[in-house]
Backbone as CSV, one residue per row, in Angstrom:
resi,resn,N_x,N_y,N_z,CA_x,CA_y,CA_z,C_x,C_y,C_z
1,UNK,4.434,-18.790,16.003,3.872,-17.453,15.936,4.859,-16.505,15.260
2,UNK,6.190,-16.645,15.651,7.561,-15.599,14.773,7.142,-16.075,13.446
3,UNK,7.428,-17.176,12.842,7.269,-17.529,11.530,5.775,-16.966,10.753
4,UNK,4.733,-17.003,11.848,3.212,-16.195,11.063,3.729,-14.852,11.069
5,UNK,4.346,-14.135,11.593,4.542,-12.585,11.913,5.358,-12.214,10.995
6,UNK,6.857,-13.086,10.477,7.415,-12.634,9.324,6.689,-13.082,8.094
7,UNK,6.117,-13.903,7.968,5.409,-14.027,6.801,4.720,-13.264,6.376
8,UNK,3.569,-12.652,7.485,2.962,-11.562,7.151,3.761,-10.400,6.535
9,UNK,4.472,-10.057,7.356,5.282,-9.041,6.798,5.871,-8.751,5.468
10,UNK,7.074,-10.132,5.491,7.171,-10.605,3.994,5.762,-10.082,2.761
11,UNK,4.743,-10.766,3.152,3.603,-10.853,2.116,3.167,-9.131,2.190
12,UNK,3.231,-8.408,3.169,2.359,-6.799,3.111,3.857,-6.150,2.728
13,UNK,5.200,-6.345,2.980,6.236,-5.603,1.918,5.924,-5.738,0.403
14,UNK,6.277,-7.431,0.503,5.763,-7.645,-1.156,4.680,-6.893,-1.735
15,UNK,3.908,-7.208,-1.371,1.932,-6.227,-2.057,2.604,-4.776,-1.968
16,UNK,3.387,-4.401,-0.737,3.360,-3.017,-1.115,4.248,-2.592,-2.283
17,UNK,5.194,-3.531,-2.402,6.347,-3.288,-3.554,5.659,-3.405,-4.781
18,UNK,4.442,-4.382,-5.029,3.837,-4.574,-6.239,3.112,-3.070,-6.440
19,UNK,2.473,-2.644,-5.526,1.614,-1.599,-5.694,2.611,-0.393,-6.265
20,UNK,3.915,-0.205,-5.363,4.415,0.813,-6.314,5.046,0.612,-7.109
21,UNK,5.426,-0.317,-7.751,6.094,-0.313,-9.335,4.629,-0.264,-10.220
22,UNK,3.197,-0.925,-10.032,2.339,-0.739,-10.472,1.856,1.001,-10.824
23,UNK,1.594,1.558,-9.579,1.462,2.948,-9.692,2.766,3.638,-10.605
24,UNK,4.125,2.965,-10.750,4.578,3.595,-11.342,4.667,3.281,-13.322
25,UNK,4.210,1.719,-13.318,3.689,1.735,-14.601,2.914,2.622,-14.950
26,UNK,1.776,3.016,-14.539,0.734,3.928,-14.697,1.255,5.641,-15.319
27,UNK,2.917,5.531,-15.001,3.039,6.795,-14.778,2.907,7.278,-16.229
28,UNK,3.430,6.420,-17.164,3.637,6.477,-18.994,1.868,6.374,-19.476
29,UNK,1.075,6.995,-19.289,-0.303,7.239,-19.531,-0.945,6.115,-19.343
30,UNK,-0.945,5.304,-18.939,-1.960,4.061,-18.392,-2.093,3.842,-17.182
31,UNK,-3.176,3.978,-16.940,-3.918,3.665,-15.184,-3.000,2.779,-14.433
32,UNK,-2.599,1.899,-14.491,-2.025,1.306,-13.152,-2.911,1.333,-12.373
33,UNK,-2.849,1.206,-10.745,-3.659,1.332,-9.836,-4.233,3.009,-8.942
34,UNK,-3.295,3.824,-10.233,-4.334,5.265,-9.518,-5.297,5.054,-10.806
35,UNK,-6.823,5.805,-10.343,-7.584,6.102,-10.349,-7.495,7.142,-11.446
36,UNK,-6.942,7.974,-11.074,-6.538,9.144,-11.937,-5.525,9.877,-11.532
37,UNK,-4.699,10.344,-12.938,-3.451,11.142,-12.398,-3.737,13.097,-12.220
38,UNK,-5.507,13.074,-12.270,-5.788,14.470,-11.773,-6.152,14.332,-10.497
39,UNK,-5.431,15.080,-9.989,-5.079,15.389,-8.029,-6.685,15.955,-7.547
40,UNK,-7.044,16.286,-8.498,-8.662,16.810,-7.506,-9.808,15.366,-7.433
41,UNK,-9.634,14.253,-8.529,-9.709,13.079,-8.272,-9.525,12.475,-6.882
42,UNK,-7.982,12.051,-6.675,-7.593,11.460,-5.582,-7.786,12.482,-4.475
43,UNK,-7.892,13.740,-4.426,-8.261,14.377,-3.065,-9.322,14.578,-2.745
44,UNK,-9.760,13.776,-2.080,-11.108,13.429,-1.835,-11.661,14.056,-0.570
45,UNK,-10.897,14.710,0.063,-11.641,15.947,0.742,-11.593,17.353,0.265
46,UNK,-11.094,17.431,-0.915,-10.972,18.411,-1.815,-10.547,19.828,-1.092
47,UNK,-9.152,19.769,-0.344,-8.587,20.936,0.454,-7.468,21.210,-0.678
48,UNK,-7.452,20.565,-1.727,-5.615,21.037,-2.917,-4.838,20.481,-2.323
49,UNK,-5.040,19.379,-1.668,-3.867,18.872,-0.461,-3.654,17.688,-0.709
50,UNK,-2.815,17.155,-1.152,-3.046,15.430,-0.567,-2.142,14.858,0.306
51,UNK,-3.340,14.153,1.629,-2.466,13.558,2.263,-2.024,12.131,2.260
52,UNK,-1.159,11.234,2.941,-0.684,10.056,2.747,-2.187,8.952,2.795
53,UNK,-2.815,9.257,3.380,-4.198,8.252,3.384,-4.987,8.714,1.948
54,UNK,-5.021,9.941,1.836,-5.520,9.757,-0.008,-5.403,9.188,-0.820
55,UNK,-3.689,9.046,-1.035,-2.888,9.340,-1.965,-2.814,7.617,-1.649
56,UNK,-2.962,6.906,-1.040,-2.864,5.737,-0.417,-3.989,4.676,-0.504
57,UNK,-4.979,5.316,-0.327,-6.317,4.539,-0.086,-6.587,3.368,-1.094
58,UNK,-6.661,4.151,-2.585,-6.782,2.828,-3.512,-5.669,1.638,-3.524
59,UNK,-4.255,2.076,-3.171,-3.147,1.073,-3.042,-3.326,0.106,-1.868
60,UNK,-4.071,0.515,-0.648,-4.091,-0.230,0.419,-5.394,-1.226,-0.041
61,UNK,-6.476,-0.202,-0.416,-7.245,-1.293,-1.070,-7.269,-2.370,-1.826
62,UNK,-6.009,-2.990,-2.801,-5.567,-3.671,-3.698,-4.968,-4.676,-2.766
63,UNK,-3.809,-3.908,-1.481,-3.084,-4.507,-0.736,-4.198,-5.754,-0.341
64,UNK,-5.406,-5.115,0.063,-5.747,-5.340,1.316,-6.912,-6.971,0.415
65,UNK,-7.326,-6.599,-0.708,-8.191,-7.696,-1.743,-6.825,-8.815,-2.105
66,UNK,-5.803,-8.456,-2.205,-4.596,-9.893,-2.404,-4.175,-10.594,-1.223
67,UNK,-4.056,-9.489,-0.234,-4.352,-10.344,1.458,-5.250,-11.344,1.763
68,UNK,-6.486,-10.649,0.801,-7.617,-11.324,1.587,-7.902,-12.538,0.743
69,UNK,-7.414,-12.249,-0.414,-7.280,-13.585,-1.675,-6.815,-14.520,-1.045
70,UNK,-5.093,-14.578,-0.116,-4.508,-15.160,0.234,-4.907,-16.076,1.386
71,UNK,-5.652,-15.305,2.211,-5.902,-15.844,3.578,-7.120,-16.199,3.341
72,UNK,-7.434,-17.284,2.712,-8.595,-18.171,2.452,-9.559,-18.407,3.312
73,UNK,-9.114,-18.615,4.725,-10.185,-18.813,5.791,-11.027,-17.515,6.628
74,UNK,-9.934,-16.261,5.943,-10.648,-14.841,6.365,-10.276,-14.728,8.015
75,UNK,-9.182,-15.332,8.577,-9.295,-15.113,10.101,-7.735,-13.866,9.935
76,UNK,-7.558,-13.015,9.565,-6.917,-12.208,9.489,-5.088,-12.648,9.359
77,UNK,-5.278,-13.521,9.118,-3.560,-14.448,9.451,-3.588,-15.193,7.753
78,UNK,-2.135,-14.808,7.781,-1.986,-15.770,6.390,-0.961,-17.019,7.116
79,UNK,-1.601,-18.205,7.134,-0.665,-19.211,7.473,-0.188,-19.737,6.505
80,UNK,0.850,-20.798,7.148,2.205,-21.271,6.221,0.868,-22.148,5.089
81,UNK,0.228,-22.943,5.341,-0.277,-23.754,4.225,-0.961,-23.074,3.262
82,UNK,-2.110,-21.859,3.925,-2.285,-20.685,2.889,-1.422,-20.309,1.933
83,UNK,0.109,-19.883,2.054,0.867,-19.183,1.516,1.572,-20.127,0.496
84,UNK,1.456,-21.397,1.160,2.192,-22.631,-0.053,1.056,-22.757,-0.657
85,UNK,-0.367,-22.729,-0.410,-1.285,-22.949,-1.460,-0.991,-21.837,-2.863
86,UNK,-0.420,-20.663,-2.158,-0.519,-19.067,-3.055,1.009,-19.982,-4.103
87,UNK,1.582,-20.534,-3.087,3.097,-20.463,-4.265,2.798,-21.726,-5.206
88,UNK,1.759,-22.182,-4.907,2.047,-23.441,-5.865,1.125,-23.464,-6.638
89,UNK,-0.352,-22.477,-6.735,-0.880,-22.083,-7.325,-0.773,-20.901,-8.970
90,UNK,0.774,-20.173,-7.902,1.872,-19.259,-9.336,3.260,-20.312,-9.913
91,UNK,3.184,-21.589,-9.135,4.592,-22.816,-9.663,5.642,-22.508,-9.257
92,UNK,5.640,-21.502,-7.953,6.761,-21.237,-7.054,7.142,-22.334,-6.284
93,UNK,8.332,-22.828,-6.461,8.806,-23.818,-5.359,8.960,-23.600,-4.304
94,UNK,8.608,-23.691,-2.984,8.554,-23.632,-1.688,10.329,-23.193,-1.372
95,UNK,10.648,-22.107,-1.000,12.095,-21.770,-0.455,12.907,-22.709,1.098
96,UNK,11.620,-23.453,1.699,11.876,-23.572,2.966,12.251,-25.251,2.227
């Protein structure tokens, strides 16, 4: 169960690290994963405000479609054979 719990972790740091160097490709005029770089776009309760779940939503959404890529059987857990399926599917050699 420790080993499913850091893995997870491992895998939702990683996605999140992808998401922001992604959002920050975007920053040199190409989309990346915002939507748009006009703020009345992403504020979607339209107060001039944005908060961390706005500003967030499409990134968690991306997070949340490579999670779900990963965890093949959909039971909310990425297990170890899932995750060697993911590394050997990109020709990553297994670290363990």
């Amino acid at each position: 169960m420790k080993t499913i719990r850091l893995m997870t972790i491992t895998i939702l740091v990683f996605f999140f690290g992808i998401s922001l160097s992604m959002a920050g490709y975007g920053y040199h005029h190409k989309e990346g994963l915002m939507r748009s770089w006009d703020m009345r776009v992403v504020d979607t309760n339209q107060d001039n405000q944005l908060t961390f779940e706005e500003y967030s939503a499409e990134q968690i959404e991306h997070l949340r479609t490579g999670f779900d890529m990963i965890d093949t059987d959909q039971n909310g857990v990425i297990s170890e054979d899932e995750w060697n399926a993911l590394l050997k599917v990109h020709g990553v050699e297994n670290p363990s």
